[in-house]
C-alpha positions as CSV (number, residue, x, y, z in Angstrom):
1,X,157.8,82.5,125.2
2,X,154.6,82.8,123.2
3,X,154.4,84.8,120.0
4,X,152.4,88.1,120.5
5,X,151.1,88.3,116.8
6,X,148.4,86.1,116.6
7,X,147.4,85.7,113.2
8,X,143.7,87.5,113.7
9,X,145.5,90.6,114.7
10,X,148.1,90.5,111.7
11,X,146.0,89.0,108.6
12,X,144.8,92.1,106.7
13,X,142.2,90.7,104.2
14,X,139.9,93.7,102.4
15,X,136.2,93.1,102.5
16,X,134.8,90.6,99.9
17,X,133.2,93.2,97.9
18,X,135.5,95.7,96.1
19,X,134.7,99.3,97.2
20,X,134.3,100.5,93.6
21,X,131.6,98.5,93.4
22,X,129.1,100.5,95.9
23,X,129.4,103.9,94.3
24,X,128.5,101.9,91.0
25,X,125.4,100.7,93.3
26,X,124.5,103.9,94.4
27,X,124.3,105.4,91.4
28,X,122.6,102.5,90.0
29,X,120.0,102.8,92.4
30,X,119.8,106.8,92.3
31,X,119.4,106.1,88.4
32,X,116.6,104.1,88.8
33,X,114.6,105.8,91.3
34,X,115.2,108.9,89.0
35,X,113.3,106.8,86.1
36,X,110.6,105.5,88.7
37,X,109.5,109.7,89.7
38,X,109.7,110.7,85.8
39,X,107.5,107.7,85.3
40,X,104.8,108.8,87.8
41,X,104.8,112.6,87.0
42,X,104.0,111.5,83.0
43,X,101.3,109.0,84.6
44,X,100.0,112.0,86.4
45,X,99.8,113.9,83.6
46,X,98.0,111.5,82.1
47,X,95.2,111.2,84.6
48,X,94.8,115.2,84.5
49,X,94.2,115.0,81.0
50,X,91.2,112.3,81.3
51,X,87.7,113.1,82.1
52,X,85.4,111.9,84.1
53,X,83.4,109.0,81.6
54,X,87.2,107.9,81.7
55,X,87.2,108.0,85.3
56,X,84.0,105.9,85.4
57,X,85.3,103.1,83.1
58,X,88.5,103.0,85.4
59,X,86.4,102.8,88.3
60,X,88.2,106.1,89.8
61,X,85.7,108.7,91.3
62,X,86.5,112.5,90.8
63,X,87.9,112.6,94.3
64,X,90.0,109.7,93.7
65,X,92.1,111.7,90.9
66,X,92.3,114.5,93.0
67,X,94.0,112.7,95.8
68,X,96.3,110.8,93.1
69,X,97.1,114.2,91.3
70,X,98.0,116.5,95.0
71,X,99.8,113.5,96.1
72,X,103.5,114.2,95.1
73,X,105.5,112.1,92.8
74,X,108.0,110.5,95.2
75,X,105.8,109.7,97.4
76,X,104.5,106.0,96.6
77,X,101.1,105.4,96.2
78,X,99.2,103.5,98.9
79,X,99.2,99.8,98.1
80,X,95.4,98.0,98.0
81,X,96.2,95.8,100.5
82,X,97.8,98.3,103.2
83,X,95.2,98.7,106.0
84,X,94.1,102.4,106.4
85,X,96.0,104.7,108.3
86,X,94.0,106.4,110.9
87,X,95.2,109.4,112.4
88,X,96.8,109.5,115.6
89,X,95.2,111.8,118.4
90,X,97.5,113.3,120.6
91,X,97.9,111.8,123.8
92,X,96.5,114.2,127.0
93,X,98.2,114.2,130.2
94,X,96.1,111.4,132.6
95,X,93.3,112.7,134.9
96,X,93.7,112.0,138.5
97,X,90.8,110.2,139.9
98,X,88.9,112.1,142.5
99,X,90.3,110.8,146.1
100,X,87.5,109.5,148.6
101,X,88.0,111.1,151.9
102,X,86.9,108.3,154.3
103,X,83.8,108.0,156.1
């Protein structure tokens, strides 16, 4: 008669990381997106507080800054090297070809 407990069914190991260890994670990474937004909204404050010689030397035009300054802090900036988003049209139902009646 063969056993019916087959070691797979019967060995109880726990995962190999400890599950303390993702709530420490968690908060880990909540702590340092929290740092990353505070970061950008003194950047942004910053900017606004520059003028427009300042601008010029950075190589930022007037519109630039205003793009930087509505965008909102948790939203990343777009990265230089990202091609440009177009926007997308919506798509309209097909058109049915006229139908030749025959000769």
């Amino acid at each position: 008669m063969t056993s019916l407990t087959h070691p797979a069914l019967t060995d109880c190991h726990l995962s190999p990381r400890p599950a303390h260890r993702l709530p420490i994670k968690l908060l880990s990474r909540a702590a340092a997106t929290l740092r990353l937004w505070h970061e950008r909204i003194h950047q942004k404050r910053l900017l606004a507080q520059l003028n427009e010689r300042d601008w010029h030397d950075m190589g930022v035009s007037r519109s630039d800054v205003d793009a930087e300054l509505r965008r909102p802090f948790w939203r990343a900036p777009p990265r230089a090297d990202a091609p440009a988003r177009t926007p997308r049209r919506p798509q309209s139902a097909p058109t049915q070809s006229p139908r030749s009646t025959g000769p």
